[in-house]
C-alpha positions as CSV (number, residue, x, y, z in Angstrom):
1,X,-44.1,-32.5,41.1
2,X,-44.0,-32.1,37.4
3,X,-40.0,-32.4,35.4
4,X,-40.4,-30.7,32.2
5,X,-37.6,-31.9,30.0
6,X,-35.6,-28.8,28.4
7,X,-33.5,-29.5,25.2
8,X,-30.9,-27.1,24.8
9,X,-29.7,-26.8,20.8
10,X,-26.2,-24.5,22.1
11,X,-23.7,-26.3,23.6
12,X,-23.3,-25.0,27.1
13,X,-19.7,-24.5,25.9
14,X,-19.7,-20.8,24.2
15,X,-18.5,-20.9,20.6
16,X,-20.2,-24.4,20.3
17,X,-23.0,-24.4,17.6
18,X,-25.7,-27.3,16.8
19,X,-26.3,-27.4,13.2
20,X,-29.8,-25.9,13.6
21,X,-28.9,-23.3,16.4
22,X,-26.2,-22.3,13.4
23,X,-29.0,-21.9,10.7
24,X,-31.2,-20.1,12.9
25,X,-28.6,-17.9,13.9
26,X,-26.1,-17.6,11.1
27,X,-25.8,-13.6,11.9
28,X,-24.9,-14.3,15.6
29,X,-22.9,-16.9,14.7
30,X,-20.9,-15.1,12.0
31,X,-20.3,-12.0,14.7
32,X,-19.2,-14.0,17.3
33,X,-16.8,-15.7,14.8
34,X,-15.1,-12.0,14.2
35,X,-14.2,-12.1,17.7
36,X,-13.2,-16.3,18.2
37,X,-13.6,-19.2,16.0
38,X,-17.2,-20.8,16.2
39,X,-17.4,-24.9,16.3
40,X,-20.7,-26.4,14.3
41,X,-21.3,-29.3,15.6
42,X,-23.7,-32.3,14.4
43,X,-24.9,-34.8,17.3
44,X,-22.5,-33.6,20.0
45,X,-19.2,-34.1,17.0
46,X,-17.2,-31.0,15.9
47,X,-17.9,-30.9,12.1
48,X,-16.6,-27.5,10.8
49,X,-15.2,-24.3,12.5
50,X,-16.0,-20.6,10.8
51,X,-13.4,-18.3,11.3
52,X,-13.0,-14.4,10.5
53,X,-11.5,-13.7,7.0
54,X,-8.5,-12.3,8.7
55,X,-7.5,-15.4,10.8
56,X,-8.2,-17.0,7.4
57,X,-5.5,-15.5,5.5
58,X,-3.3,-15.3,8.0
59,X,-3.4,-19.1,8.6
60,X,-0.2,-21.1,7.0
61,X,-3.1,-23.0,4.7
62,X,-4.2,-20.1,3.6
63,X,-0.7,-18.9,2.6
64,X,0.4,-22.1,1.2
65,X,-2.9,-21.8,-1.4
66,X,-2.1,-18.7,-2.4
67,X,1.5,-19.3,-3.1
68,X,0.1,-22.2,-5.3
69,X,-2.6,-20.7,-7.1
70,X,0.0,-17.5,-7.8
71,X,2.9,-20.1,-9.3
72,X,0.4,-22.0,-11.4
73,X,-0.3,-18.4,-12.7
74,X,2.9,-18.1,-13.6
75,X,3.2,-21.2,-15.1
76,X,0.3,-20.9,-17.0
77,X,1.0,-17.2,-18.4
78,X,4.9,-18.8,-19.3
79,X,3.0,-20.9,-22.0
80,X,2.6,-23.7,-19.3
81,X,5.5,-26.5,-19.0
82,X,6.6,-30.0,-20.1
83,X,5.6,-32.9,-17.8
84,X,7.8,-36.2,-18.7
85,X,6.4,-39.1,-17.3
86,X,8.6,-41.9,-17.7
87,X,6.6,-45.1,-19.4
88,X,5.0,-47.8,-17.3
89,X,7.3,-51.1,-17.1
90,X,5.1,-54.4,-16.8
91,X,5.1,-56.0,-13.8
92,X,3.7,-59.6,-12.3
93,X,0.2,-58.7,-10.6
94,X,-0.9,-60.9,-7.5
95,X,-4.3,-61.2,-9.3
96,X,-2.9,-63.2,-12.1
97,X,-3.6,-66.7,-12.5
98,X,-0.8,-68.7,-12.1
């Protein structure tokens, strides 16, 4: 009786990518991800997740950058703004020899 060993590059978990599998297949990969997130994953450990664009910006993260990027617009096209940082007191160090 002869075992031939298989290696399998997919998890057996669908939307679970190996790094290679996700090169070889970056079109399959980014289809399925219209439908369901997709999980890249490096030696058996989740290490990114590729979503559609419109789960993208409709994630809170995606909505807290835009507000950002929009009010530092704003800021910028109000000729900017006035940080006052008040000055450094001295203070004993635990480094200092005693």
């Amino acid at each position: 009786m002869v075992i031939t060993p298989t290696i399998m590059t997919m998890s057996s978990q669908r939307g679970h990518w190996s790094v290679a599998d996700a090169k070889a297949k970056l079109s399959e990969l980014m289809e399925e991800a219209r439908s369901r997130p997709q999980t890249i994953e490096r030696r058996g450990r989740p290490l990114v997740v590729v979503v559609s664009i419109e789960q993208f910006e409709d994630s809170d993260d995606a909505a807290r950058w835009r507000r950002f990027v929009r009010t530092s617009a704003e800021i910028r096209a109000g000729g900017g703004a006035d940080l006052r940082v008040p000055r450094r007191t001295r203070r004993r160090t635990p480094f200092a020899s005693a």
